[in-house]
C-alpha positions as a Markdown table, in Angstrom:
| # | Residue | x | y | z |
|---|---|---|---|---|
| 1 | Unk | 14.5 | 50.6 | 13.9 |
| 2 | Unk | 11.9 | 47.9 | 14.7 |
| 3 | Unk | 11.6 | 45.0 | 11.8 |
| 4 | Unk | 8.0 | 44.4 | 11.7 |
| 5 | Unk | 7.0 | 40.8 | 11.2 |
| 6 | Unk | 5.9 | 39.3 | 8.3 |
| 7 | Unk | 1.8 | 38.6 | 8.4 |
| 8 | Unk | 1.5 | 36.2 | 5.3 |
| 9 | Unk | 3.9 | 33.5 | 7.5 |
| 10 | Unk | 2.6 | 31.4 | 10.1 |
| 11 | Unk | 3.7 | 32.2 | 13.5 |
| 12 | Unk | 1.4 | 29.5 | 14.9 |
| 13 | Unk | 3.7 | 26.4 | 16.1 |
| 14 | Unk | 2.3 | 23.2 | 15.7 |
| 15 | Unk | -1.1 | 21.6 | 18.2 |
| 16 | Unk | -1.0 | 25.3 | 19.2 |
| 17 | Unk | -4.4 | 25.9 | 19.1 |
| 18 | Unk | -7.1 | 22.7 | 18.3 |
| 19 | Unk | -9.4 | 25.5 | 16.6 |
| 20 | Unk | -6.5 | 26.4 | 14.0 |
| 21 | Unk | -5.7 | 23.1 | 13.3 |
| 22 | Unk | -9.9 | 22.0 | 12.5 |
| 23 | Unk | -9.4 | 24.8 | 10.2 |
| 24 | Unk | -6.9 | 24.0 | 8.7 |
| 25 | Unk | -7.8 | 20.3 | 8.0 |
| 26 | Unk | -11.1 | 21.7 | 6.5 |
| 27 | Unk | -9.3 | 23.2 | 4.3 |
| 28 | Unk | -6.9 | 20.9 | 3.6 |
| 29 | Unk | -9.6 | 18.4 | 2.6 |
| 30 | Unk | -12.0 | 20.8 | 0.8 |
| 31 | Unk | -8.8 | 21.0 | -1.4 |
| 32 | Unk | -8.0 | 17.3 | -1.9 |
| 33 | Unk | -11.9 | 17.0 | -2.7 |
| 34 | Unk | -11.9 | 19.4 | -5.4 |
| 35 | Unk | -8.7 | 17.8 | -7.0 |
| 36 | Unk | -10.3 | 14.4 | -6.7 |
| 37 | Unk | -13.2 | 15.7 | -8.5 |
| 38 | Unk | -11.2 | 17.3 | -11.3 |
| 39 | Unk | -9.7 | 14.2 | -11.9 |
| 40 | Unk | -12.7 | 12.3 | -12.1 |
| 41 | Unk | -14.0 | 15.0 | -14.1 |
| 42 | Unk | -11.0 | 14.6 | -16.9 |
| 43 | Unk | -11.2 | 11.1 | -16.5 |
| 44 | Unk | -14.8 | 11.2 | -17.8 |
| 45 | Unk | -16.0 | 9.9 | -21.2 |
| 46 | Unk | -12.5 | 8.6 | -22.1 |
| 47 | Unk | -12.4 | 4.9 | -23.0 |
| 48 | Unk | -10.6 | 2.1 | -20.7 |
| 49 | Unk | -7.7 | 2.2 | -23.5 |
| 50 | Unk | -7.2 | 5.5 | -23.0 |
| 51 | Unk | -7.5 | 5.7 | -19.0 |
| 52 | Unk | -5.2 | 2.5 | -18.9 |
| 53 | Unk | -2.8 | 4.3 | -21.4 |
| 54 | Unk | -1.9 | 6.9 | -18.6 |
| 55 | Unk | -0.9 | 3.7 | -16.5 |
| 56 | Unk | 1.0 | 2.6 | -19.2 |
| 57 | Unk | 3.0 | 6.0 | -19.8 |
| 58 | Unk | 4.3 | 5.9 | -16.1 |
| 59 | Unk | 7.2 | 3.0 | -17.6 |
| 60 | Unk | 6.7 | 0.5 | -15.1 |
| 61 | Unk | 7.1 | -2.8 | -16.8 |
| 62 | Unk | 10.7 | -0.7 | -18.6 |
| 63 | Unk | 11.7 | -0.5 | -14.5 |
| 64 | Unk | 10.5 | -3.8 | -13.5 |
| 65 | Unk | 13.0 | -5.3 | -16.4 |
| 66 | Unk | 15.6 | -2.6 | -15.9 |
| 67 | Unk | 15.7 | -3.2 | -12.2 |
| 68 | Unk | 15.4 | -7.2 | -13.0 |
| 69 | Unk | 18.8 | -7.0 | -15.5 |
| 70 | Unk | 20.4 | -5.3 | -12.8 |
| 71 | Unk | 19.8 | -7.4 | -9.6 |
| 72 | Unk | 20.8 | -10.5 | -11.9 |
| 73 | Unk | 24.1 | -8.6 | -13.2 |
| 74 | Unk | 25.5 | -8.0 | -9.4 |
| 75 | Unk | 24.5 | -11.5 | -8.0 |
| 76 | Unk | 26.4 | -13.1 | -11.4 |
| 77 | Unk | 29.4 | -10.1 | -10.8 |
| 78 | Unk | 29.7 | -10.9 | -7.1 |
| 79 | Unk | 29.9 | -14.6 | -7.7 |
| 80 | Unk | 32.0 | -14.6 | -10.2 |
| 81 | Unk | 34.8 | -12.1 | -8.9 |
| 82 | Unk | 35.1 | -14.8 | -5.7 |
| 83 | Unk | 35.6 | -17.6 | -8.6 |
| 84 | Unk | 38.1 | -16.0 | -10.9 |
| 85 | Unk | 40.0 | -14.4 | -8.0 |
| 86 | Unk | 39.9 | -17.2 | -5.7 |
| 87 | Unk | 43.0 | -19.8 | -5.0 |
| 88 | Unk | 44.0 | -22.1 | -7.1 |
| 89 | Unk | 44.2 | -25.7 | -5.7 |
| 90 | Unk | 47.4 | -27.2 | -6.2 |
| 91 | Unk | 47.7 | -30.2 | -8.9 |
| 92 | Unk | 47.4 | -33.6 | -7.0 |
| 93 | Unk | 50.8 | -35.8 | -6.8 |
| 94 | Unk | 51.3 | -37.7 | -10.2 |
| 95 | Unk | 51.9 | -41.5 | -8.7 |
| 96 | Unk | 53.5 | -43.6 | -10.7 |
| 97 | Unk | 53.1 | -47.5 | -10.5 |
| 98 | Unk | 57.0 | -48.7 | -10.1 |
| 99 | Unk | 57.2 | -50.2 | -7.1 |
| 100 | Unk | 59.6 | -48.5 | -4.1 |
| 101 | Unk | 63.2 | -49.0 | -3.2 |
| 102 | Unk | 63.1 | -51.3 | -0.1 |
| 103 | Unk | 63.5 | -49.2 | 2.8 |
| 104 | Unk | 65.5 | -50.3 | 6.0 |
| 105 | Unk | 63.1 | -51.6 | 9.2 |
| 106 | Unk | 63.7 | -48.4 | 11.5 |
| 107 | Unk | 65.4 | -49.6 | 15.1 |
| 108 | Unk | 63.5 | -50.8 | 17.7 |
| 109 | Unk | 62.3 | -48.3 | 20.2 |
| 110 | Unk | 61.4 | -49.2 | 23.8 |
| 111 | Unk | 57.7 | -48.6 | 24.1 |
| 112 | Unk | 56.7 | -45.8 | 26.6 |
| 113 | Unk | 53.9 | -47.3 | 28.3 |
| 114 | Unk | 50.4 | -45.5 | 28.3 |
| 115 | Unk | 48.2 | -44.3 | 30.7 |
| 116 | Unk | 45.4 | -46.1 | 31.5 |
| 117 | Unk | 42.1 | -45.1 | 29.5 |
| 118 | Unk | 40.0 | -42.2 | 30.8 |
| 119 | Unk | 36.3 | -43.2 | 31.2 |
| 120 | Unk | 34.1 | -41.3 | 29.0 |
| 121 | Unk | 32.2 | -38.4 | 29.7 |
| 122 | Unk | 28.3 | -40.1 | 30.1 |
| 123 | Unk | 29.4 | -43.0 | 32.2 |
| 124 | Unk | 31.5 | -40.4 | 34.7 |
| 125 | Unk | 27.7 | -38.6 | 34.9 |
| 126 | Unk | 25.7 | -41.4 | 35.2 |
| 127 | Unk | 24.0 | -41.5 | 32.2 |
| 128 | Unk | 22.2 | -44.9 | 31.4 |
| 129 | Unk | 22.5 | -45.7 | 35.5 |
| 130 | Unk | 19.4 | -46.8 | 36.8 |
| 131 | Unk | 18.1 | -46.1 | 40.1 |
| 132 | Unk | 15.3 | -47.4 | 41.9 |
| 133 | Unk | 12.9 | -45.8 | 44.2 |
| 134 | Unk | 11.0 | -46.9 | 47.1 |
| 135 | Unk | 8.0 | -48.0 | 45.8 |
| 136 | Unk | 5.4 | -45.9 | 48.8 |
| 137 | Unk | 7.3 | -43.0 | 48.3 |
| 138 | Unk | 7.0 | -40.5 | 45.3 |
| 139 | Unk | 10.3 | -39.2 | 43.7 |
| 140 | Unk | 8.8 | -36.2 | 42.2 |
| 141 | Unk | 6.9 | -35.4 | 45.1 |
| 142 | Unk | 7.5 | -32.2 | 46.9 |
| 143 | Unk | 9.2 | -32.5 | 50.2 |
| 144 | Unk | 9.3 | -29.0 | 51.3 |
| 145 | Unk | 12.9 | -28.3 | 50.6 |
| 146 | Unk | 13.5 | -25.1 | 49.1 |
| 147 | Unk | 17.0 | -24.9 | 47.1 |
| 148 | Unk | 16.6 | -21.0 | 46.9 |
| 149 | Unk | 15.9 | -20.0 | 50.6 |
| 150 | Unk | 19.3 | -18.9 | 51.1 |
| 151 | Unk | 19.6 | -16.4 | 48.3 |
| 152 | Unk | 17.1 | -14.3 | 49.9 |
């Protein structure tokens, strides 16, 4: 038994055939102008209220404020879950203005001698040095000295 195909379905896969598709698009756009024109058609001898009354009916301003409410809810949730939850800082020491119990001098300790201070990082680099350059002779002048021949 042989199932025959369908012939109301399109069997035609898409940029088959540049003819089909011209077609198609011709009638494609013979029906968007005829539903343009029945629009304009209903549209015709109402007033502005009433044409701006269909606008009106769609609820956008109700969204705009809806959507609004809810943006400002979650920022004010999201920042104040952090707030409540977060750690509480522990109460500063109460100081009190009695003065202290003398306290022994600790023992004398032999001091450990230090090393000698390290130079800081500019002056090891040179930074502020000044150098001077023959006056005949241009520093930034080319001399022919290619830093990247060997890497070829």
């Amino acid at each position: 038994m042989k199932i025959q195909p369908n012939p109301s379905a399109t069997g035609r896969n898409a940029l088959a055939s540049t003819a089909a598709d011209l077609r198609e698009l011709k009638g494609n756009s013979r029906a968007t102008v005829q539903e343009l024109q029945a629009f304009l058609r209903e549209l015709k001898g109402k007033s502005p209220q009433e044409m701006l009354g269909v606008v009106s009916s769609s609820q956008l301003a109700r969204s705009l404020i809806l959507s609004t409410g809810l943006v400002a809810g979650g920022i004010l949730l999201f920042t104040a879950i952090p707030f409540f939850l977060g750690g509480k800082q522990a109460p500063a020491p109460v100081t009190t203005n009695t003065p202290a119990p003398p306290v022994a001098a600790p023992p004398a300790v032999a001091e450990v001698p230090q090393a000698p201070p390290k130079p800081d990082a500019p002056s090891t680099l040179g930074v502020g040095d000044e150098l001077t350059a023959p006056p005949n002779k241009n520093p930034l002048e080319n001399k022919g000295d290619d830093f990247l021949k060997d890497l070829e």
